[in-house]
C-alpha positions in Angstrom: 2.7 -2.2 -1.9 1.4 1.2 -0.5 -1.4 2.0 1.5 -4.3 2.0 -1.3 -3.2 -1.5 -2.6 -3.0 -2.7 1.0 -6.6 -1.1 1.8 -7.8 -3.0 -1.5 -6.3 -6.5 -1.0 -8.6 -6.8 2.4 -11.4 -7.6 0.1 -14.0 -5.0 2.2 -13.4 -7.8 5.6 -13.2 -4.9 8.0 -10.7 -7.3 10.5 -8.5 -8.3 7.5 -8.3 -4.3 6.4 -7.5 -2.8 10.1 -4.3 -5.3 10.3 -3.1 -5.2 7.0 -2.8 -1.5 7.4 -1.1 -1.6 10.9 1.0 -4.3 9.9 4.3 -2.4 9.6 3.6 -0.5 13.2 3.5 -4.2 14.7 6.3 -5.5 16.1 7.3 -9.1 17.1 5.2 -10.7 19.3 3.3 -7.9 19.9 0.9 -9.1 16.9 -0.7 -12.0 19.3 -1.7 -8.6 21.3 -4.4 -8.4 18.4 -8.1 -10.7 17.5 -7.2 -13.4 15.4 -8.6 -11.8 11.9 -6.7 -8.7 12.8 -3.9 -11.0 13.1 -4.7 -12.5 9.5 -4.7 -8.9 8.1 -1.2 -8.6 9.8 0.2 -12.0 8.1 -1.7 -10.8 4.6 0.1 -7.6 4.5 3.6 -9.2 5.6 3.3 -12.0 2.2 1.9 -9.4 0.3 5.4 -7.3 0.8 7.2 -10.0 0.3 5.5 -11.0 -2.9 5.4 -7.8 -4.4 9.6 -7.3 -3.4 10.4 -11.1 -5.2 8.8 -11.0 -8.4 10.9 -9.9 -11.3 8.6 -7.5 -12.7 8.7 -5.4 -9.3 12.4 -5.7 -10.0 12.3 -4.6 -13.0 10.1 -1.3 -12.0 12.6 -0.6 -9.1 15.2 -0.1 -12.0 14.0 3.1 -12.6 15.1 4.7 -9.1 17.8 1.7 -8.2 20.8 4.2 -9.3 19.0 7.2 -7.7 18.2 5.7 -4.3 19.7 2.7 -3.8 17.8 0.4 -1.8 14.7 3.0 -1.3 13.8 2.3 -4.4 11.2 -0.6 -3.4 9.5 1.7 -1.2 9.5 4.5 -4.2 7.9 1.9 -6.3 5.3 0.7 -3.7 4.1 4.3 -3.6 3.9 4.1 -7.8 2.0 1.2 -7.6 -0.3 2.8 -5.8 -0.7 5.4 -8.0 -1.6 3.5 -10.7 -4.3 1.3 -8.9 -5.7 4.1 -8.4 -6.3 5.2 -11.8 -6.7 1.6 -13.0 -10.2 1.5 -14.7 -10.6 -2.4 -14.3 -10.9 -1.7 -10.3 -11.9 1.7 -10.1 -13.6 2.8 -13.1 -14.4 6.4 -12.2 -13.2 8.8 -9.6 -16.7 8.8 -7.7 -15.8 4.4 -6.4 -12.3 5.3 -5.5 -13.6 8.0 -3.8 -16.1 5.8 -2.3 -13.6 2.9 -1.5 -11.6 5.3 0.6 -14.3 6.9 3.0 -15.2 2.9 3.7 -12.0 2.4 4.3 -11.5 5.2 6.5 -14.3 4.2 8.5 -13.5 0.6 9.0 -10.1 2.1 10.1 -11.4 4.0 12.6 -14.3 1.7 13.9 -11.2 -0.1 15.5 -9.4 3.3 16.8 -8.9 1.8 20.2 -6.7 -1.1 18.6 -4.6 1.0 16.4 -0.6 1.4 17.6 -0.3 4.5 19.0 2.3 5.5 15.9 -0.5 4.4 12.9 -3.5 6.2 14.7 -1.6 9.5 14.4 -0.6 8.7 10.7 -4.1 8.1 10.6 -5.1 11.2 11.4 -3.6 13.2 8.5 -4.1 9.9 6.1 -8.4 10.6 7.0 -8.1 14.5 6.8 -6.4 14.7 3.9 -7.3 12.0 2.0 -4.6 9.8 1.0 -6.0 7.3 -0.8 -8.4 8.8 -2.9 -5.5 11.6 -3.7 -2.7 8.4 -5.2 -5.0 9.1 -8.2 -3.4 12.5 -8.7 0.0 13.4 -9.5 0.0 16.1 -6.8 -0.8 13.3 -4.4 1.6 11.1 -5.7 4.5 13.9 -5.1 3.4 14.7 -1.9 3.8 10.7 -1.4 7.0 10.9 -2.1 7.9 13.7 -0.5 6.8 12.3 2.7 8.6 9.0 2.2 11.5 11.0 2.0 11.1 13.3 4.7 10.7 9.6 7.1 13.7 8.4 5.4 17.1 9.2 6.6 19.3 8.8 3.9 16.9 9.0 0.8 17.4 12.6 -0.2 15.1 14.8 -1.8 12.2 13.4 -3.7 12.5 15.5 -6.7 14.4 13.3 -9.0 11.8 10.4 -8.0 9.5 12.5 -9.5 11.2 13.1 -12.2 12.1 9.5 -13.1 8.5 8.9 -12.4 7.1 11.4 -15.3 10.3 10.3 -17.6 9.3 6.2 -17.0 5.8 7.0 -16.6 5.1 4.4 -19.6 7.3 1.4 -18.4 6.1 1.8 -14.7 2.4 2.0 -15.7 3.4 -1.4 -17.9 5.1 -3.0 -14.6 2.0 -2.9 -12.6 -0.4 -3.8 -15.4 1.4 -6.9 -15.8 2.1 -7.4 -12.3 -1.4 -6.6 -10.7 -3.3 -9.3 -11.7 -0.5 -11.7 -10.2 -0.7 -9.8 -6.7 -4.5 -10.1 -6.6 -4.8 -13.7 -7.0 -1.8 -14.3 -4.9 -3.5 -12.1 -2.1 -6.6 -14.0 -2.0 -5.4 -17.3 -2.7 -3.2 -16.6 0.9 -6.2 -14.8 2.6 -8.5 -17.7 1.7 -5.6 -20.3 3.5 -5.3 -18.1 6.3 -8.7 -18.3 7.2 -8.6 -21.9 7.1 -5.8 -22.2 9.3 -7.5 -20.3 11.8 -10.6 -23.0 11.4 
């Protein structure tokens, strides 16, 4: 999943939120660097990847781009996912809560500034000013997505024909994640909830 799903599946615990965004800018042991829920937001993120990448309806989604971009494709579909979470009416019935959810998000973010890995907090930046995850509920913002993935990756190519398959699939995609969703949200706190009785 993308940054909006990863956001949402903290369930608002400021601690879980800051590490399950930073989790890909973590390295090794440098995780054990961080408090303990950070840590938990860190270990959410990683099982909600892996989750997400196993479970045949994500495979079936990444279909769509497999011939296109090989194995970029997951990471095309992450950022789809996102997109449609963000128009998903059962979790964010109008544009005024995503908006909402965002600026909270934002904030919790950047209460922990000084914790952030040096690569996230400049991400960050440009994630706060221009509004990421409030914009995954446009198409614009879901091109510009794209296009960024592809400008980080270096053997993806151009984002165009993503976009393309995107508006050609739009129907089966937006079928993958309302089926999978649901899944992913129960899984997520079902492994949040053990984590923090682990750490007990």
């Amino acid at each position: 999943m993308n940054y909006l799903a990863h956001a949402y599946l903290s369930f608002g615990i400021p601690e879980i939120t800051v590490g399950n965004m930073i989790s890909d800018f973590v390295k090794g042991k440098k995780r054990f660097d961080y408090p303990a829920r950070i840590q938990q937001g860190i270990s959410l993120h990683r099982a909600i990847d892996e989750f997400t990448d196993m479970h045949v309806i994500t495979k079936r989604a990444k279909l769509v781009f497999k011939d296109a971009y090989g194995l970029y494709a997951g990471a095309i579909t992450d950022v789809v996912y996102d997109y449609f979470l963000a128009n998903d009416n059962l979790t964010f019935p109008n544009h005024n809560q995503l908006l909402a959810f965002a600026q909270k998000t934002y904030t919790q973010i950047g209460d922990s500034q000084g914790l952030l890995p040096e690569r996230f907090a400049r991400m960050f930046y440009y994630m706060r000013t221009q509004d990421w995850l409030y914009n995954y509920r446009l198409k614009e913002g879901l091109y510009n997505s794209l296009g960024g993935l592809a400008r980080r990756a270096a053997y993806m190519g151009d984002a165009d024909r993503a976009c393309r398959l995107f508006d050609s699939n739009y129907a089966e995609l937006q079928d993958c994640y309302t089926v999978f969703f649901p899944s992913l949200k129960d899984f997520a706190l079902r492994t949040l909830e053990k984590l923090q009785q682990d750490k007990e």
